[in-house]
N, C-alpha and C positions, 0 to 999 in steps of 0.2 A: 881768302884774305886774312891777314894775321890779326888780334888783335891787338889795341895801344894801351897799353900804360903809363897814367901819368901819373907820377911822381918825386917826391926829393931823392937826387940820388945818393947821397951821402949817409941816409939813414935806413931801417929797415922799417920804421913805424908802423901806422896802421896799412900800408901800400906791404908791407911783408905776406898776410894774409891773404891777399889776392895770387902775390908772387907764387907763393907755395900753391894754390891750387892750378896756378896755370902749368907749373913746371911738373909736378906729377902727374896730371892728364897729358902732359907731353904736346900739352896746343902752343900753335905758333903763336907769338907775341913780340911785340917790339915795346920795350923798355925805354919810351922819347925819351925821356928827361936825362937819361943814361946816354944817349946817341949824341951823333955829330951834328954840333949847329950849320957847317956846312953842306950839310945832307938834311936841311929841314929840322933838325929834330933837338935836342938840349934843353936846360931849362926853357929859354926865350918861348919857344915853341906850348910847353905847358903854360906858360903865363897868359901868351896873346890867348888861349882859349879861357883864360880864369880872364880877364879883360874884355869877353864878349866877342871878337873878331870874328868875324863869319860862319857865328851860330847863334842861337835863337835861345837854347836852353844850356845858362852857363853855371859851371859849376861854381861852388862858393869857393871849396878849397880841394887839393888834391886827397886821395887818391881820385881820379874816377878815370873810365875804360870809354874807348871809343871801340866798337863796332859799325863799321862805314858810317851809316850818318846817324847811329842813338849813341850817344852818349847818357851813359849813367856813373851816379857819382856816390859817396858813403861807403863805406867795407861792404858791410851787410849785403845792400842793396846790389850793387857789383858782383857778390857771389851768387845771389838769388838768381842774377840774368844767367849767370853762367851756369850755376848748378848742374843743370838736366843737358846743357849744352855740353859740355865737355865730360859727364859721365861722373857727376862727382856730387848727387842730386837725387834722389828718388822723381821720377817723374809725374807722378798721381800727387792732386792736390795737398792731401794732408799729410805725406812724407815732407812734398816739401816746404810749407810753411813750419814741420814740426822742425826741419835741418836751419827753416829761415830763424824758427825761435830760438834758436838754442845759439845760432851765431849771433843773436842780439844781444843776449846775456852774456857773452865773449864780452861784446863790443860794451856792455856798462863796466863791467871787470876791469874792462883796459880801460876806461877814465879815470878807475876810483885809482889804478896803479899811478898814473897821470897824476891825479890828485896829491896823491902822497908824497912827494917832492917838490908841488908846485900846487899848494892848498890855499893862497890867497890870490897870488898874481903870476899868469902866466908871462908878462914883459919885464918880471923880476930877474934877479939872479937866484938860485938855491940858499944861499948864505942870507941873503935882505928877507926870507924867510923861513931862515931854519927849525926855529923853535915850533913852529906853528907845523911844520912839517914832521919834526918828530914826536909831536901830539896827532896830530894824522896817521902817521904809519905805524902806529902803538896803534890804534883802534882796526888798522889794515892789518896790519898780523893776527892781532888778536880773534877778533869776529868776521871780518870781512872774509877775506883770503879762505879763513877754513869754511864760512857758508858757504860761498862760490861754489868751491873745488867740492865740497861734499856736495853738492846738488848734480854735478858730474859724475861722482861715485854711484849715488842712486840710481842716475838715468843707464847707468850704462849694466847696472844690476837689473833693472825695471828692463829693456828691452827684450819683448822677446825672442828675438832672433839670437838671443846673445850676447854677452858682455863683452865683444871684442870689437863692438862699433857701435857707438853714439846714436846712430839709426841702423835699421835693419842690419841686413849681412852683409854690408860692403861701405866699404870709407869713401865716406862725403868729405865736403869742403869743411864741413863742422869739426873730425875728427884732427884735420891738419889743421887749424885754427886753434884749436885745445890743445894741439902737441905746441905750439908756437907760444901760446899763452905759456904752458908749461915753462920752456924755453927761455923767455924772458922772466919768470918768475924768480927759476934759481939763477938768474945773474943779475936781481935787485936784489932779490930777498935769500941768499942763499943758505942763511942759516934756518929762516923763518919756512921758507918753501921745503926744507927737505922734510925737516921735522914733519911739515901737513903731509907731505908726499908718502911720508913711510905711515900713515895708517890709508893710506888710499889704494889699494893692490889694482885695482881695475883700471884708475886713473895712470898711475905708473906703467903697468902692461900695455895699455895703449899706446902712449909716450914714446917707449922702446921699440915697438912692433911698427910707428911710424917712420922710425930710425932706420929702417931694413926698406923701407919701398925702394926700389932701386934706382929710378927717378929721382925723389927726391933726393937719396943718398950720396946722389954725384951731385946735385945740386949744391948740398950744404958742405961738401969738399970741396966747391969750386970756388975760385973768385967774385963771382956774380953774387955769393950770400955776404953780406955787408955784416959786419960783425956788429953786436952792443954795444953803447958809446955812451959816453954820458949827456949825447943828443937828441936822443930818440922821445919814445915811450917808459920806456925802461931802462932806471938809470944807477948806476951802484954808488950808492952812498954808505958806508957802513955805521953811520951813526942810526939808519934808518930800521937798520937792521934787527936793531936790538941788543 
């Protein structure tokens, strides 16, 4: 049985990182929210589930996955079910809460990015708080962004199986969640991101090396990869930029 995804289909947001680990394990999935309302599936279909319809445990907001009848919801959480499932997971305890920690720390990175163009009110516009956002994204380039990304640099130095994967000798869900984070970095921050990127050798070697999975590779060539927008997660502003 495939599993479902539900999500906006217009943007890549935090439903990207799921995306990518399901398309490089190569597991079946159906994309509802992307599908035909006449075949069940579109937005309506994610809603009536975000509405409680004939389930018990509803989620607040998308992403979340259905597997027959568990439904789980949150990025993190979602890759955690999948992890060991689809081969993209150490399967013994403390591989993988160490793959669940590290995708946590993803997942605070991507709010403060969030933050940074939308630091008072998310039912705002950008402009009804611009000031306030480029006193935010001064403090995101500055200290944020290079803690983050250097705590990456470490771990992948600190491992010792090797520096060419976030956990042991083979790429989790964590290490294509880091290439994504990347990803949207230089196309918010692309002046800020590279400058961090060029004292990162390990960070960037991964990046690249994730670029060549071949799965993925036809993935992010294809149609199905939703490009950056200035509706997402990550959004290019160049006042933001510095």
């Amino acid at each position: 049985m495939a599993y479902e995804l539900f999500y906006w289909p217009e943007i890549q947001g935090r439903g990207e990182f799921v995306r990518l680990a399901l398309e490089d394990a190569g597991a079946a999935y159906i994309d509802v929210a992307r599908g035909s309302e006449s075949e069940g599936q579109g937005v309506p279909a994610m809603l009536s589930l975000m509405r409680g319809e004939g389930i018990s445990h509803i989620p607040f907001a998308p992403p979340f996955l259905r597997d027959g009848d568990v439904i789980v919801s949150h990025t993190a959480a979602i890759l955690l079910y999948l992890g060991g499932r689809i081969g993209l997971a150490p399967i013994d305890e403390e591989g993988s809460l160490w793959t669940h920690g590290i995708q946590l720390t993803i997942t605070d990175i991507v709010k403060e990015v969030y933050n940074s163009h939308h630091p008072i009110d998310e039912d705002k516009w950008f402009h009804e708080q611009k000031d306030e956002a480029i006193a935010r994204a001064t403090v995101f380039r500055r200290d944020r962004m290079p803690k983050f990304l250097g705590w990456f640099e470490r771990i992948l130095q600190a491992n010792p199986a090797g520096a060419d994967h976030l956990v042991g000798h083979a790429v989790t869900y964590a290490d294509l969640s880091l290439f994504q984070l990347i990803e949207g970095l230089r196309f918010a921050f692309p002046l800020g991101a590279e400058r961090e990127l060029a004292k990162l050798p390990r960070v960037s070697a991964l990046h690249k090396a994730i670029t060549e999975r071949p799965r993925l590779k036809a993935y992010l060539a294809s149609a199905r990869r939703v490009p950056f927008q200035e509706t997402g997660i990550f959004r290019r502003y160049p006042e933001l930029d510095g």
